[in-house]
PyMOL commands that place a pseudoatom at each C-alpha (Angstrom):
pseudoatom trace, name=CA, resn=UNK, resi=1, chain=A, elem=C, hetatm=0, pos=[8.399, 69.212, -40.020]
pseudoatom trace, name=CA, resn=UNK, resi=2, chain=A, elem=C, hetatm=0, pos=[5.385, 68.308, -37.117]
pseudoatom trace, name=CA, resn=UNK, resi=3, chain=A, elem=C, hetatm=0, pos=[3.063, 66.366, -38.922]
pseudoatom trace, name=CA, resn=UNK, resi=4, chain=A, elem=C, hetatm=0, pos=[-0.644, 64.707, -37.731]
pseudoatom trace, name=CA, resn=UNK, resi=5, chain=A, elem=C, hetatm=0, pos=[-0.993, 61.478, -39.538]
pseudoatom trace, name=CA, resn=UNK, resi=6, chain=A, elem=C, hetatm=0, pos=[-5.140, 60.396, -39.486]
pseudoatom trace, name=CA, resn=UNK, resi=7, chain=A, elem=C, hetatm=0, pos=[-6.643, 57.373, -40.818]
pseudoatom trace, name=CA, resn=UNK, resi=8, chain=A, elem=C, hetatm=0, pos=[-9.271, 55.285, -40.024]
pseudoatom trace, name=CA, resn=UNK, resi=9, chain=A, elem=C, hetatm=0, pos=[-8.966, 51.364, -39.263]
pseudoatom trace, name=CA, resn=UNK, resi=10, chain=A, elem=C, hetatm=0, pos=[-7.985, 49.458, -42.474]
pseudoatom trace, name=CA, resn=UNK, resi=11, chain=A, elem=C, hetatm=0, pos=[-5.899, 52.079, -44.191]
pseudoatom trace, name=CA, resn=UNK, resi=12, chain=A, elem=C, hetatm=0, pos=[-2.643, 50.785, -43.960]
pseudoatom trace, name=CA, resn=UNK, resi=13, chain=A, elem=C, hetatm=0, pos=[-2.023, 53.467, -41.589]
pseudoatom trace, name=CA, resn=UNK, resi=14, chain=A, elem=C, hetatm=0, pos=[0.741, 52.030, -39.603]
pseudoatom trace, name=CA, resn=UNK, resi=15, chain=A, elem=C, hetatm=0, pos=[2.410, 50.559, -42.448]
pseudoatom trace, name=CA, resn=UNK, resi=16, chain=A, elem=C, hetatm=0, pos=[2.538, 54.197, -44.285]
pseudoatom trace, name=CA, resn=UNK, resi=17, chain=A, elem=C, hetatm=0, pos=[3.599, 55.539, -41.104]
pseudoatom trace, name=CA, resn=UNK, resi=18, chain=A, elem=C, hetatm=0, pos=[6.706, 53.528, -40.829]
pseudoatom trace, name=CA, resn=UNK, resi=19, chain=A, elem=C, hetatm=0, pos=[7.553, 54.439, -44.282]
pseudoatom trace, name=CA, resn=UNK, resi=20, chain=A, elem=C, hetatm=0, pos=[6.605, 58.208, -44.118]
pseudoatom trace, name=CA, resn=UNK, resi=21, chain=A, elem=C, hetatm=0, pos=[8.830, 58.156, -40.860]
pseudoatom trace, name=CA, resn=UNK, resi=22, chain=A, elem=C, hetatm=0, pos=[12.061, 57.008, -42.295]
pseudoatom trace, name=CA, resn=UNK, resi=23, chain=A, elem=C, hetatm=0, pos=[11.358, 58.719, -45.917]
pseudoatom trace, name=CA, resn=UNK, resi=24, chain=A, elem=C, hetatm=0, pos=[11.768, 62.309, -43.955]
pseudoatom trace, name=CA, resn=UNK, resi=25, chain=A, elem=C, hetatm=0, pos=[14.001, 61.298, -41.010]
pseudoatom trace, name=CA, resn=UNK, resi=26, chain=A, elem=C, hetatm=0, pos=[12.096, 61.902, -38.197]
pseudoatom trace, name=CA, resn=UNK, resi=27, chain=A, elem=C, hetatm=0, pos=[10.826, 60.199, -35.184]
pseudoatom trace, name=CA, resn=UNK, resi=28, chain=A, elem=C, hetatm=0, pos=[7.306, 59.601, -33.828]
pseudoatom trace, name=CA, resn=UNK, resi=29, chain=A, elem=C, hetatm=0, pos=[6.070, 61.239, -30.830]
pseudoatom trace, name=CA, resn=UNK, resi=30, chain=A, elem=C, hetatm=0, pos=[3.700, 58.342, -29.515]
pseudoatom trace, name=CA, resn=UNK, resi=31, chain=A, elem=C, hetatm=0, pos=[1.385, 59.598, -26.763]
pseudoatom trace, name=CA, resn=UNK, resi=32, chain=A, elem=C, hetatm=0, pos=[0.937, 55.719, -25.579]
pseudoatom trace, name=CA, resn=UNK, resi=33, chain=A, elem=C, hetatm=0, pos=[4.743, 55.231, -25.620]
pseudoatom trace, name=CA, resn=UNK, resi=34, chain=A, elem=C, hetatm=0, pos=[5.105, 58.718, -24.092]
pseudoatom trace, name=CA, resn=UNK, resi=35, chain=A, elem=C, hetatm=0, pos=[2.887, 57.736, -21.236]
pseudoatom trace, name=CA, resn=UNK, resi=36, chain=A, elem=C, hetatm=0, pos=[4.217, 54.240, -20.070]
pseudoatom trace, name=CA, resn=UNK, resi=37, chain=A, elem=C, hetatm=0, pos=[7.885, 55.704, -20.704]
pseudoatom trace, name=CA, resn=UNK, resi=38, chain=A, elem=C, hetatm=0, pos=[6.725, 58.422, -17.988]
pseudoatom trace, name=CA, resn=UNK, resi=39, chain=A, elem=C, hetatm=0, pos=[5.667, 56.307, -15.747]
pseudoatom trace, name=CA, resn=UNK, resi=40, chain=A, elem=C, hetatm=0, pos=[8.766, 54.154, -15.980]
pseudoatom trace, name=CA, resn=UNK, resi=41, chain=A, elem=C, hetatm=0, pos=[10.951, 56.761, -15.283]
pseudoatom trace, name=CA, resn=UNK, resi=42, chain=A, elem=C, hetatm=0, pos=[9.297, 58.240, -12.301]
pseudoatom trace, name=CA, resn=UNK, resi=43, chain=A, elem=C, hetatm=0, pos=[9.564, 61.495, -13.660]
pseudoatom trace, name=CA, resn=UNK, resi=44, chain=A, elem=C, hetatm=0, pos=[7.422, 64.277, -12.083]
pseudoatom trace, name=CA, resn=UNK, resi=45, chain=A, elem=C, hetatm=0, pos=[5.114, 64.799, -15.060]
pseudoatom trace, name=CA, resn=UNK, resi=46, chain=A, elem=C, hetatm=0, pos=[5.097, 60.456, -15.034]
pseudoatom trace, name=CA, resn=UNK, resi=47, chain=A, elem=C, hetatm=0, pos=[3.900, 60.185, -11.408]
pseudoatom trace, name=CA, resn=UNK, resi=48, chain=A, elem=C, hetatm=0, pos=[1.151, 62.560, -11.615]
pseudoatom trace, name=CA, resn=UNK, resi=49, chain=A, elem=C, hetatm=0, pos=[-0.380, 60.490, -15.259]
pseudoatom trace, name=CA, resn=UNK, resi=50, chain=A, elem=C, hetatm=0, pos=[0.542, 56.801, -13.193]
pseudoatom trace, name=CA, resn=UNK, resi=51, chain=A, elem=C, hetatm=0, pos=[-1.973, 58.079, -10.458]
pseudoatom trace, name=CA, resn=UNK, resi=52, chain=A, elem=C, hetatm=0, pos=[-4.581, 58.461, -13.252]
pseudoatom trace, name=CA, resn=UNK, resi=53, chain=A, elem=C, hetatm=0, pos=[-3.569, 55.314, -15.274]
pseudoatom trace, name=CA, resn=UNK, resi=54, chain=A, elem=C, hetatm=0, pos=[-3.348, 53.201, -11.789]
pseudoatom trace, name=CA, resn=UNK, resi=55, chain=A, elem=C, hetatm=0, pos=[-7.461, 53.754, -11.431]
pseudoatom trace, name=CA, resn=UNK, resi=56, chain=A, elem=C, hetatm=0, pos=[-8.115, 53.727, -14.930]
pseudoatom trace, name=CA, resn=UNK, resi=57, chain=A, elem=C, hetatm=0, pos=[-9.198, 57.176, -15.922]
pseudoatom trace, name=CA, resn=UNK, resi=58, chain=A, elem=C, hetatm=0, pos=[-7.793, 58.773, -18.513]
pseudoatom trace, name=CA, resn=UNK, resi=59, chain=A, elem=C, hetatm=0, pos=[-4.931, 60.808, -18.530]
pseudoatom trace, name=CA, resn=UNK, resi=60, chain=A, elem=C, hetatm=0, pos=[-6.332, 64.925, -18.545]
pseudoatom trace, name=CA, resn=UNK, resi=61, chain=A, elem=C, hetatm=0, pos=[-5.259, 67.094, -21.263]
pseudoatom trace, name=CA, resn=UNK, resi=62, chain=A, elem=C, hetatm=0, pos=[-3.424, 69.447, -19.679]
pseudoatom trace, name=CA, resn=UNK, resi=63, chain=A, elem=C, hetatm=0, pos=[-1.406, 66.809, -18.536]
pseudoatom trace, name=CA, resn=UNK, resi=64, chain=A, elem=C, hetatm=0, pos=[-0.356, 65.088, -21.490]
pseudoatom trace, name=CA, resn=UNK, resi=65, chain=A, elem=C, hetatm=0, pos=[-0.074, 68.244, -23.460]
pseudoatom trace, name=CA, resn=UNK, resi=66, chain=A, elem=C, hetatm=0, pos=[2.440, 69.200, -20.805]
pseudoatom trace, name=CA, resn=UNK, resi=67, chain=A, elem=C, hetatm=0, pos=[4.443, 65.866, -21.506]
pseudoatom trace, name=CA, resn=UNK, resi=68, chain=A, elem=C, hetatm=0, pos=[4.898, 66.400, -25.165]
pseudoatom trace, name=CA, resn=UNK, resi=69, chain=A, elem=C, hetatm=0, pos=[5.420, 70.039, -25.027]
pseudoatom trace, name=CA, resn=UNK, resi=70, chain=A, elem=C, hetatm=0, pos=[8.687, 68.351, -22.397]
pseudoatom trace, name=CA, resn=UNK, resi=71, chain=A, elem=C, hetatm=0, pos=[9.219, 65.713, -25.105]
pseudoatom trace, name=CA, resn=UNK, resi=72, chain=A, elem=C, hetatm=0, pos=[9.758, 68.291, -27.997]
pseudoatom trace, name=CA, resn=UNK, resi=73, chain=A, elem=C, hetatm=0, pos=[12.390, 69.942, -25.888]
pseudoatom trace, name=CA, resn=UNK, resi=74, chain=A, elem=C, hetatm=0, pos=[14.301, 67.122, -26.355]
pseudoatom trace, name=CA, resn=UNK, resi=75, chain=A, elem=C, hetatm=0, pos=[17.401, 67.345, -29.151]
pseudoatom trace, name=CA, resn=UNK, resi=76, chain=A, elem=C, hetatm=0, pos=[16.017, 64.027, -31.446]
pseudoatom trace, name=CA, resn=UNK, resi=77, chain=A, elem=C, hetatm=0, pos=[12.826, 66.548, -32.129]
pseudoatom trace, name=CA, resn=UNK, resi=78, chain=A, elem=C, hetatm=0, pos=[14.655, 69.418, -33.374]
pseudoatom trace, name=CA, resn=UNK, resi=79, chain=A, elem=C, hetatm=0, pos=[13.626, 68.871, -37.082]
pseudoatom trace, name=CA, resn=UNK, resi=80, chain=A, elem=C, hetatm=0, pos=[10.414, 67.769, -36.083]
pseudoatom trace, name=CA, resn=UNK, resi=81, chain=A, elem=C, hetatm=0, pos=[7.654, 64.581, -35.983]
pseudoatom trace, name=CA, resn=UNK, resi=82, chain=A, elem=C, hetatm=0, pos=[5.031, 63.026, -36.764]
pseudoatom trace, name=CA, resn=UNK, resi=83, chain=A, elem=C, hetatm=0, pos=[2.117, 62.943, -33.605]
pseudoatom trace, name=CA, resn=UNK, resi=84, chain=A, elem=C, hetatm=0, pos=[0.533, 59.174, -33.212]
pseudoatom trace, name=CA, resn=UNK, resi=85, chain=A, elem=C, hetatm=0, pos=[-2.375, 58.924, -30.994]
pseudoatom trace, name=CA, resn=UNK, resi=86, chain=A, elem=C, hetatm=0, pos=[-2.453, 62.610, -30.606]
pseudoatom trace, name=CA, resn=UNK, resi=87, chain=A, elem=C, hetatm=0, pos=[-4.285, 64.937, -30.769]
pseudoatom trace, name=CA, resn=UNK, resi=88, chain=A, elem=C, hetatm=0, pos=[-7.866, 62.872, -30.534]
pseudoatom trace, name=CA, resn=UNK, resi=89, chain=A, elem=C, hetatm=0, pos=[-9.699, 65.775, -29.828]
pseudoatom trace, name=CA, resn=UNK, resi=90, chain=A, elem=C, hetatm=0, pos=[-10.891, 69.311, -30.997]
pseudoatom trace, name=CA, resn=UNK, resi=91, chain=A, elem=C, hetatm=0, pos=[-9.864, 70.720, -27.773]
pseudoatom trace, name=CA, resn=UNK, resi=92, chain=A, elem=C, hetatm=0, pos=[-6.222, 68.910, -27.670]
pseudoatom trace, name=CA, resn=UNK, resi=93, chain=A, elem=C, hetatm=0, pos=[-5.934, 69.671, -31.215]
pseudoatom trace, name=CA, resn=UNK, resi=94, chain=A, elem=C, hetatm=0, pos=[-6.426, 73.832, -30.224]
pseudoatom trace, name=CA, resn=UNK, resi=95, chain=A, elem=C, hetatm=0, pos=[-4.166, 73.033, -27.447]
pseudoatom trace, name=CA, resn=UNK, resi=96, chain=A, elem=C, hetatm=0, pos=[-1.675, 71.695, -29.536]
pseudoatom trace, name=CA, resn=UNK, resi=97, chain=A, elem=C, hetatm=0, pos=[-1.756, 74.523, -32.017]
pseudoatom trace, name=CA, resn=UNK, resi=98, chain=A, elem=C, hetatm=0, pos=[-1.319, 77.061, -29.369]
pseudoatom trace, name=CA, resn=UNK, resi=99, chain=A, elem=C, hetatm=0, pos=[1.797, 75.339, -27.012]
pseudoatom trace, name=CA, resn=UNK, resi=100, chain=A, elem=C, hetatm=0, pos=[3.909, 74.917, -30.813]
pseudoatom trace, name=CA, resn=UNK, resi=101, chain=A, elem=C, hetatm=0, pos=[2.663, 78.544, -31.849]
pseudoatom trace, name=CA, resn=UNK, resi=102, chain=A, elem=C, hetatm=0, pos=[4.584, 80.161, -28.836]
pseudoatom trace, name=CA, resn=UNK, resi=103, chain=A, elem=C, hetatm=0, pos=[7.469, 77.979, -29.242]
pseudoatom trace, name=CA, resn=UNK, resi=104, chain=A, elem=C, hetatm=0, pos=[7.614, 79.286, -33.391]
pseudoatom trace, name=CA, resn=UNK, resi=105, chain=A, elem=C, hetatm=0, pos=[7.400, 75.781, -34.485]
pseudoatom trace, name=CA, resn=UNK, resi=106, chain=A, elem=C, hetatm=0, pos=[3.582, 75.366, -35.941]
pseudoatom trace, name=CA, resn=UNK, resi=107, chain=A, elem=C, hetatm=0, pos=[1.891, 72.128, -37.297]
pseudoatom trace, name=CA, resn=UNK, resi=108, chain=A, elem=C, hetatm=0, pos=[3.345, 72.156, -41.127]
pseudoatom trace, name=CA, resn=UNK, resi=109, chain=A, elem=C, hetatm=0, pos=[0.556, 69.409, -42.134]
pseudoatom trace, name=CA, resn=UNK, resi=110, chain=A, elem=C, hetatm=0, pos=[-2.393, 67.033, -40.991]
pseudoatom trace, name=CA, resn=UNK, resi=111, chain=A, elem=C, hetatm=0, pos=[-2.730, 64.124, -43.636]
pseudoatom trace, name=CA, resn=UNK, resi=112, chain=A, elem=C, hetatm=0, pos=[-5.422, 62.030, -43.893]
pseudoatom trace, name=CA, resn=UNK, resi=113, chain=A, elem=C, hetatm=0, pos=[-6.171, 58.576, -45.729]
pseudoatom trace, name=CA, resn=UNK, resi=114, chain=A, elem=C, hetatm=0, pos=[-9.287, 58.495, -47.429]
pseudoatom trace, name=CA, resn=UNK, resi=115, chain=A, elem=C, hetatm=0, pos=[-10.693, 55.674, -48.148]
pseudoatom trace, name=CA, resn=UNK, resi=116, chain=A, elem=C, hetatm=0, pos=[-14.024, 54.371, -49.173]
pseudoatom trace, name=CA, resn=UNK, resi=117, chain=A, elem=C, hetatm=0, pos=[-15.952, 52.750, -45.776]
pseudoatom trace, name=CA, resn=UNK, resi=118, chain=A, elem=C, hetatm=0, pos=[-17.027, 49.809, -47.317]
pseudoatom trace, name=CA, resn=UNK, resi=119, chain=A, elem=C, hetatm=0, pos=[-13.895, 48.554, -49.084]
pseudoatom trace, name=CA, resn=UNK, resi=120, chain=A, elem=C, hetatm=0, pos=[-12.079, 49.020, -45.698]
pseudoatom trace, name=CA, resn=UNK, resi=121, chain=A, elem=C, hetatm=0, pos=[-14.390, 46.764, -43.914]
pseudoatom trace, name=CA, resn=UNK, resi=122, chain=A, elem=C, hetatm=0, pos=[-13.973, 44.195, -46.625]
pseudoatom trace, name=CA, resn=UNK, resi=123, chain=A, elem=C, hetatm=0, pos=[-10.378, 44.320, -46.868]
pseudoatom trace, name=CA, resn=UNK, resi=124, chain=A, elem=C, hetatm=0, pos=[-10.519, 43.750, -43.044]
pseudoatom trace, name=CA, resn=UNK, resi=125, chain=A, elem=C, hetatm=0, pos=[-12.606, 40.942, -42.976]
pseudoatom trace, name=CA, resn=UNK, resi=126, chain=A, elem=C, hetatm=0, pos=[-10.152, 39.257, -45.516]
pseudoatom trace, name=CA, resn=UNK, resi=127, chain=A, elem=C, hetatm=0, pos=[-7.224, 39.996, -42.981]
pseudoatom trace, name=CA, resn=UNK, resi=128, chain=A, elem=C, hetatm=0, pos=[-9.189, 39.057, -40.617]
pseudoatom trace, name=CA, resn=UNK, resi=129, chain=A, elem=C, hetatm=0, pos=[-10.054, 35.621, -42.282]
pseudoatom trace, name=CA, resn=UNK, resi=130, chain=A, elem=C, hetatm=0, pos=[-6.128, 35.224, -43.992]
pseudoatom trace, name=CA, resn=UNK, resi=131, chain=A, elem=C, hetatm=0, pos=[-4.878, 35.664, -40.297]
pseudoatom trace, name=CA, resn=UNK, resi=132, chain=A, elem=C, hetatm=0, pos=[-7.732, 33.809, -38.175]
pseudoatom trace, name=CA, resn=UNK, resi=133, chain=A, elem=C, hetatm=0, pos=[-8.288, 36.766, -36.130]
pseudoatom trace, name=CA, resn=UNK, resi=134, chain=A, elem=C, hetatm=0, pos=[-11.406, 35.804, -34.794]
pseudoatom trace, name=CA, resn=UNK, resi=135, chain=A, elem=C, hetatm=0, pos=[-11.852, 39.114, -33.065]
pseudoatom trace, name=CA, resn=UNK, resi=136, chain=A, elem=C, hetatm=0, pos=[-12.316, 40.916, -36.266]
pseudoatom trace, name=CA, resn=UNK, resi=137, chain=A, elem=C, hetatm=0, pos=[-15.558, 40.131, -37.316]
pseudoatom trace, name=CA, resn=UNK, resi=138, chain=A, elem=C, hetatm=0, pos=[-18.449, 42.431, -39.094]
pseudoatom trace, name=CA, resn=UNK, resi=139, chain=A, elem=C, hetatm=0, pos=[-19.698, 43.847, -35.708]
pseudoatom trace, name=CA, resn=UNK, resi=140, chain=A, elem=C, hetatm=0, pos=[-16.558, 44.647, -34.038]
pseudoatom trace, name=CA, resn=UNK, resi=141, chain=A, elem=C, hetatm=0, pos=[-15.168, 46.514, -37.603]
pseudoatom trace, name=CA, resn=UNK, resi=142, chain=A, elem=C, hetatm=0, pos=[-18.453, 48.485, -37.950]
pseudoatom trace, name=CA, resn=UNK, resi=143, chain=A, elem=C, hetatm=0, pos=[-18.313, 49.778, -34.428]
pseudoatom trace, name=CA, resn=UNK, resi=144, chain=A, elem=C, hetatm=0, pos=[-14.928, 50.586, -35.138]
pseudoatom trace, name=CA, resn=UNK, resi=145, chain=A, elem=C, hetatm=0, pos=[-15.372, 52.045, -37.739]
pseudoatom trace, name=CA, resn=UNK, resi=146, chain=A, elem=C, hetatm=0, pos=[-18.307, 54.272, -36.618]
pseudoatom trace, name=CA, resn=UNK, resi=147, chain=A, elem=C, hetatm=0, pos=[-15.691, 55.069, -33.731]
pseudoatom trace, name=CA, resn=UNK, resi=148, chain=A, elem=C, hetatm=0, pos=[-13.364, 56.704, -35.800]
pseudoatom trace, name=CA, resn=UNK, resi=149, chain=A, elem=C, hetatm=0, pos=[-16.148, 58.930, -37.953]
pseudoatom trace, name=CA, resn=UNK, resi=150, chain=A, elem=C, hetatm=0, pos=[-17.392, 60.422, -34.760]
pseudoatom trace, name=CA, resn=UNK, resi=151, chain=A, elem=C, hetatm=0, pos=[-14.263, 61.142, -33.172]
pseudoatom trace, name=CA, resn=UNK, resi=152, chain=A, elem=C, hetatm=0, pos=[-12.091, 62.242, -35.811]
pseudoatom trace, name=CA, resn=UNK, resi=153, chain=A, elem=C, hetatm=0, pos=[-14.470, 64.237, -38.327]
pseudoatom trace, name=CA, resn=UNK, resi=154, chain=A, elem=C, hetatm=0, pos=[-14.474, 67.147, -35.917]
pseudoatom trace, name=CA, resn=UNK, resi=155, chain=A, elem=C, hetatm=0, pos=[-10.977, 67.117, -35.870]
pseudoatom trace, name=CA, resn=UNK, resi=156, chain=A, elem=C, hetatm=0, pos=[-10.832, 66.863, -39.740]
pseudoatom trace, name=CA, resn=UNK, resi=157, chain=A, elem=C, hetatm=0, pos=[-12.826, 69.831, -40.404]
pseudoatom trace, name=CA, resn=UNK, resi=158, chain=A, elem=C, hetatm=0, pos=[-10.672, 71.742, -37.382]
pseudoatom trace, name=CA, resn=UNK, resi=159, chain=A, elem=C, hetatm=0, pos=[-7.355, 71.310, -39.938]
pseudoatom trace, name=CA, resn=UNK, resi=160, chain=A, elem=C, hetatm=0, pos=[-9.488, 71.502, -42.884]
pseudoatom trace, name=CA, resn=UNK, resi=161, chain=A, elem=C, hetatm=0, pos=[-10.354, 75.501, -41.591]
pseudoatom trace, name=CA, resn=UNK, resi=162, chain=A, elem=C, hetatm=0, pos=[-6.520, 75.755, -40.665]
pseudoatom trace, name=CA, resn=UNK, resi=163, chain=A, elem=C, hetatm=0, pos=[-6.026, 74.965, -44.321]
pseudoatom trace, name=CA, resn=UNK, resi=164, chain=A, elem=C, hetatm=0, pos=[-3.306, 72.353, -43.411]
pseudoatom trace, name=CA, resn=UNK, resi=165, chain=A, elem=C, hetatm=0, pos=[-5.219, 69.497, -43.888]
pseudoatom trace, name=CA, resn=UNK, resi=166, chain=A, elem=C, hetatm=0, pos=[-4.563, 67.057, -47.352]
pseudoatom trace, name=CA, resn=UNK, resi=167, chain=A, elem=C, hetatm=0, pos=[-6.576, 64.157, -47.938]
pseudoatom trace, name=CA, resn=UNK, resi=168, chain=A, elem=C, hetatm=0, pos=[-4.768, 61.258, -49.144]
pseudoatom trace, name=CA, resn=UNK, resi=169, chain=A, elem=C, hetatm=0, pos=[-6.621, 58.596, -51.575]
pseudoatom trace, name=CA, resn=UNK, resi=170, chain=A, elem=C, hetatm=0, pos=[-5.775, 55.460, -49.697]
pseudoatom trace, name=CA, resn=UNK, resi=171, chain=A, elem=C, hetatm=0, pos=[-6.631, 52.974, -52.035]
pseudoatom trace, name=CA, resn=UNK, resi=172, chain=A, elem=C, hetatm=0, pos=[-4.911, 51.049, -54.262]
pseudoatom trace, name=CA, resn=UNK, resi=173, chain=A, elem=C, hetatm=0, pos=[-1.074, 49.121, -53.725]
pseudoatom trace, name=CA, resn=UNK, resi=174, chain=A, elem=C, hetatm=0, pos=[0.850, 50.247, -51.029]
pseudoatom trace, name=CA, resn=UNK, resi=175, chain=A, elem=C, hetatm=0, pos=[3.784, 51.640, -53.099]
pseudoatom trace, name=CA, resn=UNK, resi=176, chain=A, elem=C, hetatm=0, pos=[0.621, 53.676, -54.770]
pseudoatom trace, name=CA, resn=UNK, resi=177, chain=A, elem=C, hetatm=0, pos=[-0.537, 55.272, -51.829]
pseudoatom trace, name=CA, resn=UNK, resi=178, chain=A, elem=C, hetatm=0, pos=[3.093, 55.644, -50.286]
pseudoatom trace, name=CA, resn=UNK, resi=179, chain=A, elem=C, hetatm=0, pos=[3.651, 57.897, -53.986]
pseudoatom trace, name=CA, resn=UNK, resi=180, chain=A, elem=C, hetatm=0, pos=[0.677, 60.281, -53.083]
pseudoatom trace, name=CA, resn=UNK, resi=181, chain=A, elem=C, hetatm=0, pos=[1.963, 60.840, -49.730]
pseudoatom trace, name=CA, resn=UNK, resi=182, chain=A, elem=C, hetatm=0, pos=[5.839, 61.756, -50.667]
pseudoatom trace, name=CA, resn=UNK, resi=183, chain=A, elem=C, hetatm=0, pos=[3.784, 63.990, -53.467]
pseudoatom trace, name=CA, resn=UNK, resi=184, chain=A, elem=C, hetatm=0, pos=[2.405, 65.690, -50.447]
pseudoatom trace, name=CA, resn=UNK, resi=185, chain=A, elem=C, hetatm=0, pos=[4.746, 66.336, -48.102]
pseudoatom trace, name=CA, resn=UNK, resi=186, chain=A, elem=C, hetatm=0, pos=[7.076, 67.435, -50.570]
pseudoatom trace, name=CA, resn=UNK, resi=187, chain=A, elem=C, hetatm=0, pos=[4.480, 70.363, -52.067]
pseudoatom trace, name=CA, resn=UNK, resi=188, chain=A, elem=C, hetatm=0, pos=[5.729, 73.387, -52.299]
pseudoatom trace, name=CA, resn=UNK, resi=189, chain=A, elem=C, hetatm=0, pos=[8.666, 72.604, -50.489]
pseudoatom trace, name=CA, resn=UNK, resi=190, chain=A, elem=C, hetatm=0, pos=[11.186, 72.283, -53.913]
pseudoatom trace, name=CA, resn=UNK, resi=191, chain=A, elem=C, hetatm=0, pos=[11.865, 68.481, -52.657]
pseudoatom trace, name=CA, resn=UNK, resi=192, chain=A, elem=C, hetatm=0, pos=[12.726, 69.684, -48.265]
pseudoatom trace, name=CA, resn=UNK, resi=193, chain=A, elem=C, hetatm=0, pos=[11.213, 69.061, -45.748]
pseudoatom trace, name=CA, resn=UNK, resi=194, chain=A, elem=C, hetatm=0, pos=[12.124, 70.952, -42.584]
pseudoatom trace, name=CA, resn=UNK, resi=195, chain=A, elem=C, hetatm=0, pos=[14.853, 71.735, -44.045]
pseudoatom trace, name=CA, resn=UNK, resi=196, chain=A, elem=C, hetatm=0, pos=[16.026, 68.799, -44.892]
pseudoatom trace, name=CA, resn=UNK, resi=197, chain=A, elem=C, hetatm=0, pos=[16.091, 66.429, -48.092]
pseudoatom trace, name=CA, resn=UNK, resi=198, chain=A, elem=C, hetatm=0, pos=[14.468, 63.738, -48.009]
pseudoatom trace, name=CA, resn=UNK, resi=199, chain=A, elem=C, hetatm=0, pos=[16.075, 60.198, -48.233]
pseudoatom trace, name=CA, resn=UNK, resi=200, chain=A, elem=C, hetatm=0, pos=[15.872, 58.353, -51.808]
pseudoatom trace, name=CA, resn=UNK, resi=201, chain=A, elem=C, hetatm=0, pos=[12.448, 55.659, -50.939]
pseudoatom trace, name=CA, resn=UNK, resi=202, chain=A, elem=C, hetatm=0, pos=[14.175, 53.117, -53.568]
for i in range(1, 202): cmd.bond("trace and resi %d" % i, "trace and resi %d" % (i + 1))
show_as sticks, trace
zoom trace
């Protein structure tokens, strides 16, 4: 199963993640990771994006796309993933679409957590206050916030055309909103995933 998992700051995103991950086996493909791993190597893909991340640009499309598509190849990806920090964009979504359409293996879902704006800001300002994270502050959530909207509701309406896309109701406990994701990803799908059943979440 290749999933997209969205959210916007606040959402318990990374903590669902984790779960979502080891609920259906599979392992993230991390465009961040991807990059620095790259680089670490030396590979030939690696030293073309160090030149760009050495001067501080960022790393074209074509060239990260190229990078994952080499990624998937590898044997740990053969029942699928879950995409983190990729695609950001309309045009890296399309690009996406079409390098997993000619190798037979299209995007099975894009989830997103929905959640209202407001709450999200106030349930990061109490983080924020519970862990002293000065850097977390009204401004810097808002802009953050604001962010996300414009760069990700193109790409939300791109997957809601595709008919792939399910929004997720991201409030309430965690176990809650963990429940409405299984209830999801297992749709239609008689309790598999990729082919595969998924592990008991206790």
């Amino acid at each position: 199963m290749l999933i997209v998992f969205i959210g916007p700051p606040g959402s318990g995103k990374g903590t669902q993640a984790r779960r979502l991950l080891e609920y259906l086996q599979l392992p993230h493909l991390s465009t961040g990771e991807l990059l620095r791993e790259a680089r670490a190597t030396g590979s030939a893909l690696g030293q073309q994006a160090a030149r760009y991340m050495d001067q501080g640009r960022l790393v074209p499309d074509a060239l990260v796309l190229a990078m994952v598509d080499e990624k998937l190849r590898e044997s740990q990806y053969t029942k699928g993933c879950m995409f983190d920090g990729f695609p950001r964009t309309v045009p890296q979504a399309r690009a996406l679409d079409e390098s997993l359409a000619s190798r037979g293996t299209p995007l099975d879902k894009a989830l997103e957590l929905r959640a209202d704006q407001d709450e999200l800001i106030a349930r990061m300002l109490r983080r924020a206050l519970a862990e002293g994270r000065t850097d977390d502050n009204p401004q810097t959530i808002a802009h953050r916030m604001e962010v996300y909207r414009q760069q990700t509701e193109p790409l939300l309406d791109y997957y809601r055309f595709k008919g792939i896309l399910t929004p997720i109701d991201a409030m309430g406990t965690p176990d809650e909103v963990f429940s409405r994701i299984k209830a999801a990803v297992n749709k239609g799908r008689d309790g598999r995933v990729g082919g595969v059943r998924p592990q008991s979440a206790g």
